[in-house]
C-alpha positions as CSV (number, residue, x, y, z in Angstrom):
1,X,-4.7,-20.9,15.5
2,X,-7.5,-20.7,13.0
3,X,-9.7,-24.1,12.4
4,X,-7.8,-25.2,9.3
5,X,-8.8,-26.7,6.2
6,X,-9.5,-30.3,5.8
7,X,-7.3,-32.5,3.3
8,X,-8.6,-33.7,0.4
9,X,-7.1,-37.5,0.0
10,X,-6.9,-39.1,-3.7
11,X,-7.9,-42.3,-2.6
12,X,-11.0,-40.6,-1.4
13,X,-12.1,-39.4,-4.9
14,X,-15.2,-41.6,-5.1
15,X,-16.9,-39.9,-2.0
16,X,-15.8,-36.6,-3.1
17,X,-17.2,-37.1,-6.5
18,X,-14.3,-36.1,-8.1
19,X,-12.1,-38.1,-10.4
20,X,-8.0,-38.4,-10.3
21,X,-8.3,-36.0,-13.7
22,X,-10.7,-33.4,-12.1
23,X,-8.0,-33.4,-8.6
24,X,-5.2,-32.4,-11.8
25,X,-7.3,-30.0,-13.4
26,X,-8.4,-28.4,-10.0
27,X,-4.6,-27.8,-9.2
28,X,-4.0,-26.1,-12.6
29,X,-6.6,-23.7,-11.7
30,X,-4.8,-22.8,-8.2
31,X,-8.7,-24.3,-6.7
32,X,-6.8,-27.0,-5.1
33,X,-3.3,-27.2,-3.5
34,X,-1.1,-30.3,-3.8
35,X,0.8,-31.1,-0.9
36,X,2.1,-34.5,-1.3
37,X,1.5,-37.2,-3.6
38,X,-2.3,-38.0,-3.3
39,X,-2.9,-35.4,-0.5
40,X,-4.2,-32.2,-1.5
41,X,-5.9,-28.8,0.6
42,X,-8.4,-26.2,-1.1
43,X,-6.3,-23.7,-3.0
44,X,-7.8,-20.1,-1.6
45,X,-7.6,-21.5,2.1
46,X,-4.5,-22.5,1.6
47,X,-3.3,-19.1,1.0
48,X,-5.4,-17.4,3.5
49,X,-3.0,-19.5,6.0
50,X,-0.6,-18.3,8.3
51,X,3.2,-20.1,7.5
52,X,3.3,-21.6,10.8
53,X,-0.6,-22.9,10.0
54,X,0.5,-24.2,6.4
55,X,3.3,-26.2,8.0
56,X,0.7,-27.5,10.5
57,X,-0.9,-28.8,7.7
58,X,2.0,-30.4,6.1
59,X,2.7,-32.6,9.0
60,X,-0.7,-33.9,8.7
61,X,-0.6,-34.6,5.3
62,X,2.5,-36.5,5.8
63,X,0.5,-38.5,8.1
64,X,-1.5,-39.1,5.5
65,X,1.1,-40.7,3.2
66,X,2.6,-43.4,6.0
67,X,0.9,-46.8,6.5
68,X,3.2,-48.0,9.6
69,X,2.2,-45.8,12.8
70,X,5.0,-42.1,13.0
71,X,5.4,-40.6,15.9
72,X,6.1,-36.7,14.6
73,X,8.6,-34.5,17.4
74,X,10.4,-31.4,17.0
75,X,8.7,-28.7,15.2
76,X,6.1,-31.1,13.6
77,X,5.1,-32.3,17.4
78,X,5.4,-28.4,18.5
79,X,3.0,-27.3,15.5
80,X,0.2,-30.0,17.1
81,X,0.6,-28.6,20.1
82,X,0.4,-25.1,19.4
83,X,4.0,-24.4,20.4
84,X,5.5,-21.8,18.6
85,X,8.8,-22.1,17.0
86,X,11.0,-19.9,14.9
87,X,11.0,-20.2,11.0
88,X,8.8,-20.6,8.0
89,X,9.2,-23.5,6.0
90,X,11.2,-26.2,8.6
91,X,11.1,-29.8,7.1
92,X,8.3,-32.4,8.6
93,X,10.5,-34.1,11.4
94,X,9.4,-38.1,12.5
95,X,10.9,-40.5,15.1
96,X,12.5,-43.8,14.2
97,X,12.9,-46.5,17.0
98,X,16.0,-48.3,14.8
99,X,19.1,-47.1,15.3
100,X,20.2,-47.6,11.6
101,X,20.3,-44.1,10.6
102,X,16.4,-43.9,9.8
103,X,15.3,-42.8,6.2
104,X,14.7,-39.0,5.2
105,X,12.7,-38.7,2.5
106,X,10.2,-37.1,0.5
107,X,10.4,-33.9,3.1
108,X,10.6,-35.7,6.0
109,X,13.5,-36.4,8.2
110,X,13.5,-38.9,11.2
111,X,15.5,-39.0,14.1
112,X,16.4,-42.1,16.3
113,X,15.1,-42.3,19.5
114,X,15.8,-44.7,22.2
115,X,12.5,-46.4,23.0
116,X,12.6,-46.8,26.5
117,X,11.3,-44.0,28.8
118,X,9.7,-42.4,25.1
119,X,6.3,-40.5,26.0
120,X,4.3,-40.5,22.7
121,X,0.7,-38.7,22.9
122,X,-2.3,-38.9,20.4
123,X,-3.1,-35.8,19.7
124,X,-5.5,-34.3,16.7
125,X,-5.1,-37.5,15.1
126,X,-1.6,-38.0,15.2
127,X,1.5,-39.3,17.2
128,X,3.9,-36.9,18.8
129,X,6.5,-36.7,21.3
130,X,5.1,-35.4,24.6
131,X,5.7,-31.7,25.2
132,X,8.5,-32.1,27.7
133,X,10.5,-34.4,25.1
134,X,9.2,-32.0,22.4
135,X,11.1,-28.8,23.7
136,X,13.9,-30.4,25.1
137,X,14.9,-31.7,21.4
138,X,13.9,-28.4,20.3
139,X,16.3,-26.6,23.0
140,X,19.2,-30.0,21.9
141,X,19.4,-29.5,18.3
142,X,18.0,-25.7,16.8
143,X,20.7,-22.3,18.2
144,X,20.1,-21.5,21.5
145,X,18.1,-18.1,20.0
146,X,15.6,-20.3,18.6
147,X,15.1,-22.8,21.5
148,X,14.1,-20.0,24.0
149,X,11.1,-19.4,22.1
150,X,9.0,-22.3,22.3
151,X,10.9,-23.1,26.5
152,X,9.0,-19.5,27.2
153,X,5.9,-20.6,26.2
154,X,5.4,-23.6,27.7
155,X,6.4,-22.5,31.2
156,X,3.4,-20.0,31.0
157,X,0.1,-21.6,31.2
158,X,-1.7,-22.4,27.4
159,X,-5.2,-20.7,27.9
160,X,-5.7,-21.3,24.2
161,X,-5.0,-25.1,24.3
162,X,-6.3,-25.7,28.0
163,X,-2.8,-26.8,29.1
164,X,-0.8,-26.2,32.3
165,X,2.8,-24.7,32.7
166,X,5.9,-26.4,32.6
167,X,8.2,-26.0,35.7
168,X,11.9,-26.0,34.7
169,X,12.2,-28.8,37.3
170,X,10.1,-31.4,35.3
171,X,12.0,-29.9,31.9
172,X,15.2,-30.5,33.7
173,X,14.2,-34.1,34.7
174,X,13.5,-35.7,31.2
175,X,17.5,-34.8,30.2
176,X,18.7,-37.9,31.4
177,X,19.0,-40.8,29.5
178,X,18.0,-39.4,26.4
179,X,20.5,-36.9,25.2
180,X,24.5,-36.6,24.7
181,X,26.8,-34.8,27.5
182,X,26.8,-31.8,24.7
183,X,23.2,-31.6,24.0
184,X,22.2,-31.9,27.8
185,X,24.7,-29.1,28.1
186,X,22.8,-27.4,25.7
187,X,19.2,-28.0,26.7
188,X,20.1,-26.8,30.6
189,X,21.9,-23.6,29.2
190,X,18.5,-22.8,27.5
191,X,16.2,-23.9,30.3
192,X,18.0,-22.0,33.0
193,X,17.7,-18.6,30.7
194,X,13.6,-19.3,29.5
195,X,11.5,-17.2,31.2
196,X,7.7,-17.6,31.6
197,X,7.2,-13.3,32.0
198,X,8.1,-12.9,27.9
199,X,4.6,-12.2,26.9
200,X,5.3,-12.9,23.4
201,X,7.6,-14.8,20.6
202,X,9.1,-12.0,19.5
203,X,9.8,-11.0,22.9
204,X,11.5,-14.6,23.3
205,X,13.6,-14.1,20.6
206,X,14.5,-10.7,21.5
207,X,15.9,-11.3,24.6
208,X,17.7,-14.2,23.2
209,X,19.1,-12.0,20.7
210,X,20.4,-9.9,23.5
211,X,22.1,-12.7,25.2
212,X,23.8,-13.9,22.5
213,X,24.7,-10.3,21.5
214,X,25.9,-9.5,25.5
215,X,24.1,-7.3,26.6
216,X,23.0,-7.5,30.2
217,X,19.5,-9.1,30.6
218,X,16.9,-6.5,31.2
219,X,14.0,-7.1,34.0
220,X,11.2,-8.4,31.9
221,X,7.7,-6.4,32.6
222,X,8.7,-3.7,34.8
223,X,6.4,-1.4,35.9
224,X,6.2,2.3,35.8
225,X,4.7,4.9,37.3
226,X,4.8,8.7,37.2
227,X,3.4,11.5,39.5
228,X,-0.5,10.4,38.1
229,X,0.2,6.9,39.1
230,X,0.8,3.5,36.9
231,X,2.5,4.4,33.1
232,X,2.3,0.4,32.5
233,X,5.0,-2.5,32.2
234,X,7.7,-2.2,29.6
235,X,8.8,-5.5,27.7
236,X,12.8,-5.2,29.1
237,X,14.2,-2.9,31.5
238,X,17.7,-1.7,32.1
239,X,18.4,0.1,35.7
240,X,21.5,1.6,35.4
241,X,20.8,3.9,32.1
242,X,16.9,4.0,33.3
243,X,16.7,2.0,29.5
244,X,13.1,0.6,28.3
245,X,12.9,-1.4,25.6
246,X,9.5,-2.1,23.4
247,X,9.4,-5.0,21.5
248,X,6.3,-4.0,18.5
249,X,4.7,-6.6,17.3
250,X,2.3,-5.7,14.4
251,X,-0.1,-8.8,15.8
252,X,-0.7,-6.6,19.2
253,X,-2.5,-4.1,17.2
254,X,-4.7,-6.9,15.5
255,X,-5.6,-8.7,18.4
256,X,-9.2,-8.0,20.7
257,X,-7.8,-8.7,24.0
258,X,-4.8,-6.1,23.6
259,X,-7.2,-3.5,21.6
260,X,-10.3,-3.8,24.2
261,X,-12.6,-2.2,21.9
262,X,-10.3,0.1,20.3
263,X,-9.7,0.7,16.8
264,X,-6.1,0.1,15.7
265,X,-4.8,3.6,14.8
266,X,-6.5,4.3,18.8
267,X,-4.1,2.2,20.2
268,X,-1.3,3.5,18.2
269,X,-2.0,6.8,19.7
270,X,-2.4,5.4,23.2
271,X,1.1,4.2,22.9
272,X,2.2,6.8,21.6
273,X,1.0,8.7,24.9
274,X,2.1,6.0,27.1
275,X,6.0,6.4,25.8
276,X,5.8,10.1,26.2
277,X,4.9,9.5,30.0
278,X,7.6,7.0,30.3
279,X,10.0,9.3,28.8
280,X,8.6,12.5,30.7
281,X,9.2,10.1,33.9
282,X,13.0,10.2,33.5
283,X,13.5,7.1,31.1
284,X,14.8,6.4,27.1
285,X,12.7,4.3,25.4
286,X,14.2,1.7,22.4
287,X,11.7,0.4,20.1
288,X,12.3,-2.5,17.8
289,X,10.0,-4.8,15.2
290,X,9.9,-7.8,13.6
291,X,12.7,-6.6,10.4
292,X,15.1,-5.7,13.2
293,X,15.3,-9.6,14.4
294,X,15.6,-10.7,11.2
295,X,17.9,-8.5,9.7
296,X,21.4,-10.1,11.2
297,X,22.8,-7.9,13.7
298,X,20.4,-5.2,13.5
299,X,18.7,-5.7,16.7
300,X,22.4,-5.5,18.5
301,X,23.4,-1.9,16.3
302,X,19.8,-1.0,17.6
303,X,20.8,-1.2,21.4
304,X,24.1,-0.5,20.9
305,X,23.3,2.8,19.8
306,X,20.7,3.5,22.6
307,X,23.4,2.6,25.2
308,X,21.8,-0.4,26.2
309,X,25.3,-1.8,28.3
310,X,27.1,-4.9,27.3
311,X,27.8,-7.7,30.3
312,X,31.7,-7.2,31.8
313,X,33.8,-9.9,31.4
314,X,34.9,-11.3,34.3
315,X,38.4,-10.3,34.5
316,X,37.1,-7.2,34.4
317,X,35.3,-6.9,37.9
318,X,37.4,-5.3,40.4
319,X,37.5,-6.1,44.1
């Protein structure tokens, strides 16, 4: 994530030197964003943000706005720790320890939570729910599709934020006594499917997707070779057709580490040569971007059509 922008707080107007009218003015002109009441972010930064970076920022200037000390969970506790979740524009989500119903307002909705046993971390400034409770309310309460994403991530290691991975075992142990029979059911559904080999969100999603959809799960970075030696490791793999699949994410071909000093349209090429290997090798290759998971169903007529095979029902296996 980039270093984002700092807030620019109303109250704060005499060290800024700039009055309450200047602050209106300054948002007429687009030079200044306003976020919530009194809380505002430089306008042109602002729009050089990411979604998932602008939300980020959203939950802070929340924080901003509550005297009493929030403890932020779900997506607003993912965002702080650099948790990727699926969506653009998800509401600002805060605890409440009374079990009266809470108050949702002004863009933020609370959620009771039993206090005893909660794990609440400071972190950038702010309170959230500890990153066990944080993807286990993500996996309880968002569609199963969406909950794989952020469980896949945290069971990998976090270069980026210096933070170990999660074994499913510790996941598995902060159910109880926090969660309903239906949303443990839930959470252990999605835990026993994440997989720390997805190298990606988008791969995440995908092979949720696929689940939901029923197809058989693939092998996840399976390697192939040819008569030269080692093609590479496909996102999914499916034995009985000899099926790869590629997820393409645009940000790969943006990205140093995958480019290793190569231009864009060079690694296009290269991957173009790598699929003609895997295909010379005796495999089909499916290919699928971002528009195909978020068109509804497209990713499933996408694999349907390659012969990617559906799971059997069980009444269908013969002795």
């Amino acid at each position: 994530m980039n270093e984002l922008p700092r807030l620019i707080l109303s109250r704060d107007h005499v060290h800024h030197g700039i009055t309450p009218k200047e602050l209106a003015r300054r948002c007429g002109s687009g030079s200044l964003v306003r976020l919530r009441q009194g809380v505002y972010v430089d306008g042109p930064s602002w729009q050089a943000l990411q979604p998932w970076e602008q939300y980020r920022i959203r939950v802070g200037a929340a924080a901003e706005t509550f005297r009493g000390p929030t403890v932020f969970a779900r997506h607003s506790a993912a965002s702080v720790w650099g948790i990727p979740t699926m969506g653009r524009r998800h509401t600002v989500h805060a605890l409440t320890l009374q079990n009266d119903g809470g108050r949702s307002r002004a863009g933020v909705q609370r959620h009771y939570a039993f206090p005893a046993g909660l794990k609440v971390v400071r972190r950038d400034g702010l309170l959230i729910t500890g990153r066990v409770r944080t993807v286990l309310d993500l996996a309880a309460f968002t569609p199963f599709a969406e909950a794989v994403v952020p469980l896949d991530h945290v069971l990998r290691p976090d270069a980026a934020q210096g933070l170990a991975g999660l074994t499913k075992e510790t996941l598995l142990a902060g159910i109880d006594g926090n969660y309903t029979a239906a949303s443990a059911r839930r959470i252990r559904a999605a835990v026993d499917f994440a997989d720390p080999r997805s190298g990606s969100v988008g791969e995440s999603y995908s092979r949720a997707l696929m689940r939901v959809a029923g197809f058989e799960p693939p092998d996840l970075q399976h390697e192939i070779r040819d008569r030269t030696g080692l093609v590479g490791y496909t996102d999914y793999y499916w034995d009985g057709p000899r099926m790869a699949g590629e997820f393409d994410g645009i940000e790969k071909y943006l990205k140093s580490a995958y480019l290793q000093g190569r231009t864009a349209s060079q690694a296009v090429v290269d991957e173009k040569l790598r699929e003609d290997r895997i295909r010379a090798a005796g495999n089909k290759v499916v290919r699928w971007v971002w528009a195909d998971l978020m068109a509804a169903g497209q990713l499933e007529r996408k694999l349907a059509a390659a012969g990617v095979p559906r799971r059997r029902a069980r009444s269908a296996r013969w002795p």
